[in-house]
N, C-alpha and C positions, 0 to 999 in steps of 0.2 A: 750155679751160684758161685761167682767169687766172692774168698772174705777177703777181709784186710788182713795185714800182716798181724795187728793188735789185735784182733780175734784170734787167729790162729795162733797166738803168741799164750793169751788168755785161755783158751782151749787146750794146750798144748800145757799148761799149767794145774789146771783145775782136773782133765777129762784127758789121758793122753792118746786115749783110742780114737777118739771123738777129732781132736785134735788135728790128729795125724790125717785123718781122712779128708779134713779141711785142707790140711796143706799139700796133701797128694793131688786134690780136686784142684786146687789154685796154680801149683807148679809144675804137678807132671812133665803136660805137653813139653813147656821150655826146657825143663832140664833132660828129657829125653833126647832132643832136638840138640841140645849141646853136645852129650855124650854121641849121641849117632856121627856129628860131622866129626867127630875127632878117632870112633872106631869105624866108622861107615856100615859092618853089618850091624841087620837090624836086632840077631839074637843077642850079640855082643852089648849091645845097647842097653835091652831089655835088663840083659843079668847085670848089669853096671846101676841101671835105673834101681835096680830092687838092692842091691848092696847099697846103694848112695843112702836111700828111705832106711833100711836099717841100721845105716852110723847116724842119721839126721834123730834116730827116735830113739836109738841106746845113747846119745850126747849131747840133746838137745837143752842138759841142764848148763853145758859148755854156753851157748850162746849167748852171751852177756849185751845183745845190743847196743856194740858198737861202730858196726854197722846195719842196716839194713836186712832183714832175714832175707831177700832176695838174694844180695852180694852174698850172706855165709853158705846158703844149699848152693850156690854156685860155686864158693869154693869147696864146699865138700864133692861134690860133683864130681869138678877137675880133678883133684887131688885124689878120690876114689881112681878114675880114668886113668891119669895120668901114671900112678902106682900100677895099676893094672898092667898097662904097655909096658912098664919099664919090664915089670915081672914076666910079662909074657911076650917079652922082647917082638910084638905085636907094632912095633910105631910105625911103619907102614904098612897097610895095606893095599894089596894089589887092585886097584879100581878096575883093571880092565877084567878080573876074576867075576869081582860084582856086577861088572856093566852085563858080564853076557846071562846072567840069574833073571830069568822070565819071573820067578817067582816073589820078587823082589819088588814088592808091588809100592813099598816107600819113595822109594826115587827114581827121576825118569833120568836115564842117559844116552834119550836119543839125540840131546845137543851135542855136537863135538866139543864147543866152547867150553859147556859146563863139565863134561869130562875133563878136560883140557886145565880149566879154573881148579876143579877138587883133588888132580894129581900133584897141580903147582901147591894146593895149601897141605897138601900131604905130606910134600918134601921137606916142607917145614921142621925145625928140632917142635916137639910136642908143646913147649911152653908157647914158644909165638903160635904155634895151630891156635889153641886155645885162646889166645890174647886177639888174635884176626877174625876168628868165628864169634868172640862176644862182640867184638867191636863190628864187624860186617855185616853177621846175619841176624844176631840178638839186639843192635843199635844199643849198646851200653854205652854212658860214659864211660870216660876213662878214669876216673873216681871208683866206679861200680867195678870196672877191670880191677881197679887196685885193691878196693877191697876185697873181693873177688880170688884174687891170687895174693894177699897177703903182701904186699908191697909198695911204690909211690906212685902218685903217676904218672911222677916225669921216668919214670922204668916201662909200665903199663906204655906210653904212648913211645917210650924204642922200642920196647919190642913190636909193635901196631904197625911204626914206619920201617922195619927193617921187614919186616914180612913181607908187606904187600911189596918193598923193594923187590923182594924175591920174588914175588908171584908175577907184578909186571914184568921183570926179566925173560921168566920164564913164558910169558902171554905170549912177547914179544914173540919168543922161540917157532911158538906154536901157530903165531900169525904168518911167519916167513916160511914155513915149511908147504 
């Protein structure tokens, strides 16, 4: 069952346990799915997902709705993440270490292309990764980026076109080899 945001808003007020469970049930998947492409393993993920839920539940009286509660877990998301990498000087990861992990049963890299795509958005500095993966795989506005990462949108859509700048470059590379 999905709720609305205004349930889980109301829930998260009244019931925080209750609450919480509504919006883990609502948001998990996506915001695992955000943190995955930007750590690529999947433990890494997991522990990032369950730190995000415990800043989401010890600061959720932070939330003042003015954005969207989808845009704020998503900036706490990044910002968990992104703190993370810096700290654990983690900002790329070796794909080709993950590709050969049989037990890595999240994602398939028997494509070369898509190999090829996830190394290009790797090489990214961590903000545009972030800003390319809401924009590419989560189909966010650029609104929802902004608010999202705290900024405008005309920032939100350079960072969007400097990326994929990069990433076609790098296609490119990968096509002529």
């Amino acid at each position: 069952m999905n709720s609305t945001d205004q349930e889980i808003i109301e829930k998260m007020q009244s019931n925080p346990g209750v609450g919480m469970k509504l919006l883990m049930d609502t948001y998990q998947e996506r915001l695992y799915w955000h943190i995955r492409r930007l750590v690529v393993s999947h433990d890494d993920a997991q522990d990032l997902l369950q730190e995000t839920f415990l800043k989401v539940y010890r600061s959720f009286s932070s939330f003042k709705g003015n954005s969207s509660l989808f845009s704020w877990l998503y900036r706490v998301a990044t910002n968990v993440t992104l703190s993370s990498l810096r700290v654990q000087k983690l900002e790329s990861c070796p794909l080709d270490g993950v590709r050969g992990v049989e037990s890595d049963r999240y994602f398939e890299f028997g494509d070369e292309e898509t190999v090829a795509l996830q190394k290009a958005i790797h090489s990214l500095p961590p903000k545009q990764q972030a800003v390319f993966n809401m924009r590419y795989y989560d189909e966010m506005s650029f609104r929802e980026i902004a608010d999202a990462n705290e900024t405008t949108e005309s920032s939100a859509k350079a960072n969007y076109h400097f990326a994929k700048a990069k990433i076609i470059e790098q296609m490119k590379r990968f096509v002529t080899q």
